[in-house]
N, C-alpha and C positions, 0 to 999 in steps of 0.2 A: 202723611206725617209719620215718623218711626217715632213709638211708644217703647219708652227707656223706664223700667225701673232700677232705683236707684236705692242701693242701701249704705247708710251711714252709720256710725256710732261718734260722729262730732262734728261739729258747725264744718260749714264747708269754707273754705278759705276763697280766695277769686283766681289762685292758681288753681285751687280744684275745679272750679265752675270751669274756667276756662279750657283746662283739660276734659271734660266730660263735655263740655260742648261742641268739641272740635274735633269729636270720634268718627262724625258722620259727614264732616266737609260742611257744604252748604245746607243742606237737609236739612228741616225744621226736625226739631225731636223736642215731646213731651214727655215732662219728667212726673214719675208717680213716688216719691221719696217714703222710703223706709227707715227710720232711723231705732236704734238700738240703744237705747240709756243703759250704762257703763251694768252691769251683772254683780253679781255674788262672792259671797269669799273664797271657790273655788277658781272663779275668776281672777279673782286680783290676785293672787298665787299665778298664775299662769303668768299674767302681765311683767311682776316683775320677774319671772325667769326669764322673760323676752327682754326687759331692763338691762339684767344680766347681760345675755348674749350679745347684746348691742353696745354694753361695757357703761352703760348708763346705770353706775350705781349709784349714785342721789335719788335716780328719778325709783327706782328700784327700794330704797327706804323709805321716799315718801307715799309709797303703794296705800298705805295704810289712810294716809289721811284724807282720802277720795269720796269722796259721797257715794255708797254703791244702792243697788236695790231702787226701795221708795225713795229714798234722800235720793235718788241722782235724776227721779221723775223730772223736777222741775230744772234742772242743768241740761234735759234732753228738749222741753218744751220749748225754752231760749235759741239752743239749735237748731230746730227744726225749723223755726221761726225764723231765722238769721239765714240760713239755707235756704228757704223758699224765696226769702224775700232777694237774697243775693243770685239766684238763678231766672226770677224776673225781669232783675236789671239788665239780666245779659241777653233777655230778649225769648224767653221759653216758657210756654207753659207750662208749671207745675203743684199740682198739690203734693200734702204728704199728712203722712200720722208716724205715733209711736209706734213701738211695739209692744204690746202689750203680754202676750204670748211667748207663746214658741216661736222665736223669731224665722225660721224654714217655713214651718206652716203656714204663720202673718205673708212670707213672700210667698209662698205656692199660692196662694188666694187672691193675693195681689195681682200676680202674673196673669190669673185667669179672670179677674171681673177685668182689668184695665187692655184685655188681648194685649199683652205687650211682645213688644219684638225681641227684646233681649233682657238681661239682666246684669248690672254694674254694682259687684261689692267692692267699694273704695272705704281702705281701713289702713292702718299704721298695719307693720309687719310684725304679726302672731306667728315666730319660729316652731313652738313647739306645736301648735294646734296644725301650722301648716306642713310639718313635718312626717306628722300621722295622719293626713288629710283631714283634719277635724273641724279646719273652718270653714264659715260662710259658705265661700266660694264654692269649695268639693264639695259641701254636703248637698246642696245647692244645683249642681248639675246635674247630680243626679234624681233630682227630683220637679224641677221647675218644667221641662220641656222644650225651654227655648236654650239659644245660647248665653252663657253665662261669662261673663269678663271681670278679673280679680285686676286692680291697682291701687296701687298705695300713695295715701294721701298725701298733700304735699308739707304736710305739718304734725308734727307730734301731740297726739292727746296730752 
C-alpha cells in the first residue's frame, strides 16, 4: 500500500478526492491528512494580494471577515471531518489531525511516524508566497525527505 500524506487548509471537495486518488492508477494508498486552519493577520494580507492578482477583488475585501487564528479552529475541525469522511467513500484509508504547530514540523513528524511515500500539498494558489518559494510545498521538500507534490484545489477557500 503507498502511504500518502496529505496537506490541506479546506474541506476537500470530490473533485479533489478524486484527483488525489487517481495519482497512483489502481494502487491502494493511505491517506494521513494534515490540515492547516486558515492563520493570522499576516496571513490574510498575503491572501488577499493573491485576491488581487487573480482580479478577485470582492473576495480580496471580504479578507477581513474570515475567522483567523482560534475562531477558524472549529471551521478546520468540520473539514477535517468532511475530508476524512469524503476520502472513505472513495474507498481509502485515512486518518487526519490539525495542525496545531508549525505546520513544516507537524509534516516532518507526520512523514516519519506514518513512513510515508510522498507528500501532497493541495491549496488554492498562494502567488506571492510561491513566488519567493515560501510555501508549503518548497519549504517542504526541503525538509520532509520523501517526494513532495504541489496542486491546487479544485475549489476556492
Amino acid at each position: 500500500m503507498f502511504t500518502s500524506v496529505l496537506m490541506i487548509e479546506k474541506a476537500l471537495t470530490s473533485a479533489d478526492v478524486e484527483f488525489v486518488s487517481t495519482l497512483h492508477g489502481d494502487e491502494p494508498v493511505s491517506f494521513h491528512v494534515l490540515l492547516q486552519p486558515r492563520g493570522d493577520q499576516a496571513d490574510r494580507l498575503l491572501r488577499a494580494v493573491d485576491d488581487v492578482a487573480l482580479g478577485e477583488l470582492d473576495e480580496a475585501a471580504r479578507e477581513g471577515e474570515t475567522p483567523e487564528g482560534d475562531e477558524a479552529k472549529g471551521f478546520g475541525v468540520r473539514a477535517l471531518e468532511v475530508s476524512l469522511q469524503a476520502l472513505h467513500a472513495a474507498g481509502h484509508d485515512a486518518v487526519g489531525r490539525l495542525v496545531e504547530d508549525h505546520p513544516l514540523d507537524a509534516l516532518k513528524s507526520l512523514v516519519a511516524e506514518a513512513q510515508a511515500d510522498e507528500v501532497i500539498v493541495l491549496t488554492d494558489p498562494h502567488y506571492v508566497e510561491e513566488f519567493f518559494h515560501r510555501d508549503w510545498a518548497s519549504r517542504a521538500r526541503h525538509k520532509v525527505g520523501v517526494p513532495v507534490l504541489k496542486l491546487f484545489s479544485h475549489s476556492k477557500a
